[in-house]
BASEZA-436779 format. One record per residue (C-alpha): x, y, z; residue in three letters. Coordinates in Angstrom, 1 decimal, decimal comma, padded with zeros to 4 digits, always signed. Layout:
N
<zaza><east>X</east><north>Y</north><up>Z</up><type>ALA</type></zaza>
...
This chain:
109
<zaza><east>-133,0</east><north>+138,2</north><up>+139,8</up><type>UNK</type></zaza>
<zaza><east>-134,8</east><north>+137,5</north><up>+136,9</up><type>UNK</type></zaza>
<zaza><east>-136,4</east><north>+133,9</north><up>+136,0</up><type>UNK</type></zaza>
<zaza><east>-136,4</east><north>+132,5</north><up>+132,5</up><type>UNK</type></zaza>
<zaza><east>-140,5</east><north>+132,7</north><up>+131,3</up><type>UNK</type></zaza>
<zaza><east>-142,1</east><north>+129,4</north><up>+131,1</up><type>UNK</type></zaza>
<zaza><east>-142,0</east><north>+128,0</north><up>+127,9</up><type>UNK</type></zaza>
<zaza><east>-145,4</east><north>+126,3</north><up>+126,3</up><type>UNK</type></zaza>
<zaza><east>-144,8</east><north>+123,1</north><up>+124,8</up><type>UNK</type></zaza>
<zaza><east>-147,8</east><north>+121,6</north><up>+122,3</up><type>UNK</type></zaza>
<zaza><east>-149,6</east><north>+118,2</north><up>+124,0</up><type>UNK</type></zaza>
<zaza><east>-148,5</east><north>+116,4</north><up>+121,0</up><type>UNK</type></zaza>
<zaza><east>-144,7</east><north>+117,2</north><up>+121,6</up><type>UNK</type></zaza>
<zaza><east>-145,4</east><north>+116,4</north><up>+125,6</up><type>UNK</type></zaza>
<zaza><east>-146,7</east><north>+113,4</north><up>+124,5</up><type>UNK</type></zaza>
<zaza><east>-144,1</east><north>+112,1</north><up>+121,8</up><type>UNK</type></zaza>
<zaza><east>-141,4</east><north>+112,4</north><up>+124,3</up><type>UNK</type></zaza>
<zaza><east>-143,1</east><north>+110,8</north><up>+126,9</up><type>UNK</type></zaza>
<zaza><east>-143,8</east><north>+107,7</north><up>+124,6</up><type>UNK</type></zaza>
<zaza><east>-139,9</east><north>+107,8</north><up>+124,1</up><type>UNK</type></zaza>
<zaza><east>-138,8</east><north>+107,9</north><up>+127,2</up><type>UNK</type></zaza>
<zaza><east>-141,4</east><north>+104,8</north><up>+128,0</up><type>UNK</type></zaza>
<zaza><east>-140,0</east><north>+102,9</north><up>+125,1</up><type>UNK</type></zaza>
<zaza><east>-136,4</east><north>+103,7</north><up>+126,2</up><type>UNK</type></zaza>
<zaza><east>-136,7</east><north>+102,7</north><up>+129,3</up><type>UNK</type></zaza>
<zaza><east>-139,1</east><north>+099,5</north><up>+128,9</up><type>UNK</type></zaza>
<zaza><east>-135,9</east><north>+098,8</north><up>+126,4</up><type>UNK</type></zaza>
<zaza><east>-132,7</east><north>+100,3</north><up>+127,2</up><type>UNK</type></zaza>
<zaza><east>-130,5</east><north>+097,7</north><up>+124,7</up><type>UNK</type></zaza>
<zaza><east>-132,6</east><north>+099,2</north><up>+121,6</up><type>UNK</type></zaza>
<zaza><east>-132,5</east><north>+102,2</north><up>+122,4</up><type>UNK</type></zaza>
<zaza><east>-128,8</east><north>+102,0</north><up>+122,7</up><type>UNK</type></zaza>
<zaza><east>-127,9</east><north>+100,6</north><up>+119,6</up><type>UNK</type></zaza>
<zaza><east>-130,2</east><north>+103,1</north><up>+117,6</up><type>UNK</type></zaza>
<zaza><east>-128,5</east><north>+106,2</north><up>+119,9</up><type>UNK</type></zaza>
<zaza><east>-125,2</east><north>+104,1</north><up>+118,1</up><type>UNK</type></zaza>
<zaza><east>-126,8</east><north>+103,9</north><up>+114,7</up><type>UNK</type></zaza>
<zaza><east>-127,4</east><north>+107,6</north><up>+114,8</up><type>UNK</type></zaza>
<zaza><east>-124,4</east><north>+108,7</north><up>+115,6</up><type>UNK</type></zaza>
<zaza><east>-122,8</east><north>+106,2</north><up>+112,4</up><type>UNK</type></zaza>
<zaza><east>-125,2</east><north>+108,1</north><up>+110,3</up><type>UNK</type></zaza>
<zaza><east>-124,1</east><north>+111,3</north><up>+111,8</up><type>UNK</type></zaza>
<zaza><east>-120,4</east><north>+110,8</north><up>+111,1</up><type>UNK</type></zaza>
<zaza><east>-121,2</east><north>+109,6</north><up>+107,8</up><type>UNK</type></zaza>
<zaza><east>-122,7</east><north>+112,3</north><up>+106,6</up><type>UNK</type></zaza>
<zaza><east>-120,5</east><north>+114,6</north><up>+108,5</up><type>UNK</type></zaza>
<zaza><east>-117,7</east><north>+112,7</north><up>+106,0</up><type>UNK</type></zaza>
<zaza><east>-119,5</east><north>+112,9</north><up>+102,9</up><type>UNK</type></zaza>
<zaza><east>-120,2</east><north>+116,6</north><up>+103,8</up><type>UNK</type></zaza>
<zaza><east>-116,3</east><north>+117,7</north><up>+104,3</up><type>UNK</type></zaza>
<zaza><east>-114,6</east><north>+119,2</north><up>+101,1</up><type>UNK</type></zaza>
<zaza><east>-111,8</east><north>+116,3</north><up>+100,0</up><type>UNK</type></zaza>
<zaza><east>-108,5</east><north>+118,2</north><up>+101,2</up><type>UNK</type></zaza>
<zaza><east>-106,4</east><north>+119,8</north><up>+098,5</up><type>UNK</type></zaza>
<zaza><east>-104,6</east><north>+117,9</north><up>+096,0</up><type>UNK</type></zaza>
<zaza><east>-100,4</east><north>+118,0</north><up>+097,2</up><type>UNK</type></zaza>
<zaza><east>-098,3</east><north>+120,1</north><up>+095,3</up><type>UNK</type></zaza>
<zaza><east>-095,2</east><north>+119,0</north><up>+093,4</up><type>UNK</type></zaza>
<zaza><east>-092,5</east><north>+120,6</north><up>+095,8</up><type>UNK</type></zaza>
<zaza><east>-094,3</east><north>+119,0</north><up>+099,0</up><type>UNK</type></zaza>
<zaza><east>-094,3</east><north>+115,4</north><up>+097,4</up><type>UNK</type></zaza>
<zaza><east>-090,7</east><north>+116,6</north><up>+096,8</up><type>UNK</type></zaza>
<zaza><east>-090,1</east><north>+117,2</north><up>+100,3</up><type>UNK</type></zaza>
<zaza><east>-091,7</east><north>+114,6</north><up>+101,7</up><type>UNK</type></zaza>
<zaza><east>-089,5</east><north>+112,2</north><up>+099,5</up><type>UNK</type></zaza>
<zaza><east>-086,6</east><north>+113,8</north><up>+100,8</up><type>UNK</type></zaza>
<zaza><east>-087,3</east><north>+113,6</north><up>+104,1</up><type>UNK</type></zaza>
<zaza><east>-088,5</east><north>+109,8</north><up>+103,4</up><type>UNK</type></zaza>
<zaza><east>-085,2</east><north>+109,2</north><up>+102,2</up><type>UNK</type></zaza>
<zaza><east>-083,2</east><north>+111,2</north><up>+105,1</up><type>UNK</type></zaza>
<zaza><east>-084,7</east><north>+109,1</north><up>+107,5</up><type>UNK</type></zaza>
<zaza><east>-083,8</east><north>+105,8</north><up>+105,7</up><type>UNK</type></zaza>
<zaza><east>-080,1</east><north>+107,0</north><up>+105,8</up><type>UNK</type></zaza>
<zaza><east>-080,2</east><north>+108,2</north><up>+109,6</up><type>UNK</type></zaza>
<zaza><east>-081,1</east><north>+104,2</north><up>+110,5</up><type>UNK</type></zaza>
<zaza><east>-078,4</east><north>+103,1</north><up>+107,8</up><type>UNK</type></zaza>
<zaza><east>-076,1</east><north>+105,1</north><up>+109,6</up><type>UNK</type></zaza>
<zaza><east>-077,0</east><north>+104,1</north><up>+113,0</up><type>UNK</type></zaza>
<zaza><east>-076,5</east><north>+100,3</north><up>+112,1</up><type>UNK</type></zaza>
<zaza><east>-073,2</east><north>+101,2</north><up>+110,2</up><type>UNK</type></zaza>
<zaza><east>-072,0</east><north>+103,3</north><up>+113,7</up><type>UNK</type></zaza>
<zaza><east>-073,0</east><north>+100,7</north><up>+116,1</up><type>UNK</type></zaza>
<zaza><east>-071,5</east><north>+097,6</north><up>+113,8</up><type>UNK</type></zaza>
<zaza><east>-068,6</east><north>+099,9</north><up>+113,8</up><type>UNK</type></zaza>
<zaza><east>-068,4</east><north>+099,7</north><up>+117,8</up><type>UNK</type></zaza>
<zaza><east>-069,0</east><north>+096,4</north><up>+117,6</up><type>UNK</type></zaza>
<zaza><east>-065,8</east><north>+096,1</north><up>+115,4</up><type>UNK</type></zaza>
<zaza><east>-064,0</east><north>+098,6</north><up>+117,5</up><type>UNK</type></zaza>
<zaza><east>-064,5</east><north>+096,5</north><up>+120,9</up><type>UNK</type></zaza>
<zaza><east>-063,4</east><north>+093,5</north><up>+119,2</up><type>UNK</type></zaza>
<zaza><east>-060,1</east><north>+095,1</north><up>+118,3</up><type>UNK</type></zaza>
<zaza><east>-059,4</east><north>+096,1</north><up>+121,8</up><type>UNK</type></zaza>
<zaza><east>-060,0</east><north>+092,7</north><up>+123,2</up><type>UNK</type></zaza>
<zaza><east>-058,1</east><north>+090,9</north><up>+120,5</up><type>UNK</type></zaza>
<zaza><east>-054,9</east><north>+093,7</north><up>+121,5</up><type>UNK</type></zaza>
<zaza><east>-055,6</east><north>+092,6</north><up>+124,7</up><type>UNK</type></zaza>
<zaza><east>-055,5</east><north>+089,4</north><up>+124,5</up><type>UNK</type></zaza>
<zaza><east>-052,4</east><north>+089,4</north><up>+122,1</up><type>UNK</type></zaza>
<zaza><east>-050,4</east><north>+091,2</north><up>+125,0</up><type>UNK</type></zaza>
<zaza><east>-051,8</east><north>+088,4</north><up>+127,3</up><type>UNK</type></zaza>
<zaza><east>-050,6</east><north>+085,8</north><up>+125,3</up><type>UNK</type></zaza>
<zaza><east>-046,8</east><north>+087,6</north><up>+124,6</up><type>UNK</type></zaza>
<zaza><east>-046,4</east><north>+088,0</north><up>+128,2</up><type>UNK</type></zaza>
<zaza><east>-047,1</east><north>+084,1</north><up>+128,7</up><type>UNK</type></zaza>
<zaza><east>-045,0</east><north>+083,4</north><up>+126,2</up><type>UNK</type></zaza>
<zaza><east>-042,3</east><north>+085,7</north><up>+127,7</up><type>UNK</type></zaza>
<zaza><east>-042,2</east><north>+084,3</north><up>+131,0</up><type>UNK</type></zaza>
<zaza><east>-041,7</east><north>+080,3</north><up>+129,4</up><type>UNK</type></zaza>
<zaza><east>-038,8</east><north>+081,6</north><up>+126,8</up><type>UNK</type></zaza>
């Protein structure tokens, strides 16, 4: 099995990181909110790097209007159903109710 060869590192790099990782761990709290501050920067400029996405054509603003207005009829049509259910159960109760009050008439005539 073969090892990976040992890699030389300069004194000055050995050096910088140990000075970091004294400073980051005599003050964890910095070093945390400039880990955080890096990253914001990162994204940033990850942002600013990205192409803006391609202007919409006509026919998908077209579409998307359509389907904008689809859906706004689907929920007018579903409250127009279920106030029509609701009308459609009063009905029955009012029959039933009407043949209630025939028969009670019935029996005192």
């Amino acid at each position: 099995m073969k090892t990976a060869p040992d890699i030389h590192i300069p004194d000055s790099i050995s050096r910088s990181v140990a000075q970091v990782e004294n400073c980051v761990r005599k003050n964890p709290g910095g070093a945390m909110l400039v880990a955080a501050g890096i990253g914001v920067v990162a994204m940033l400029l990850t942002r600013a790097l990205q192409p803006p996405p391609p202007p919409r054509s006509r026919a998908q603003r077209l579409l998307e209007d359509i389907q904008e207005r689809l859906n706004h009829l689907v929920e007018q049509g579903s409250e127009a159903l279920s106030h029509g259910m609701e009308s459609v159960e009063d009905l029955h109760l009012e029959r039933k109710l009407d043949k209630i009050a025939r028969s009670l008439k019935n029996l005192f005539h």
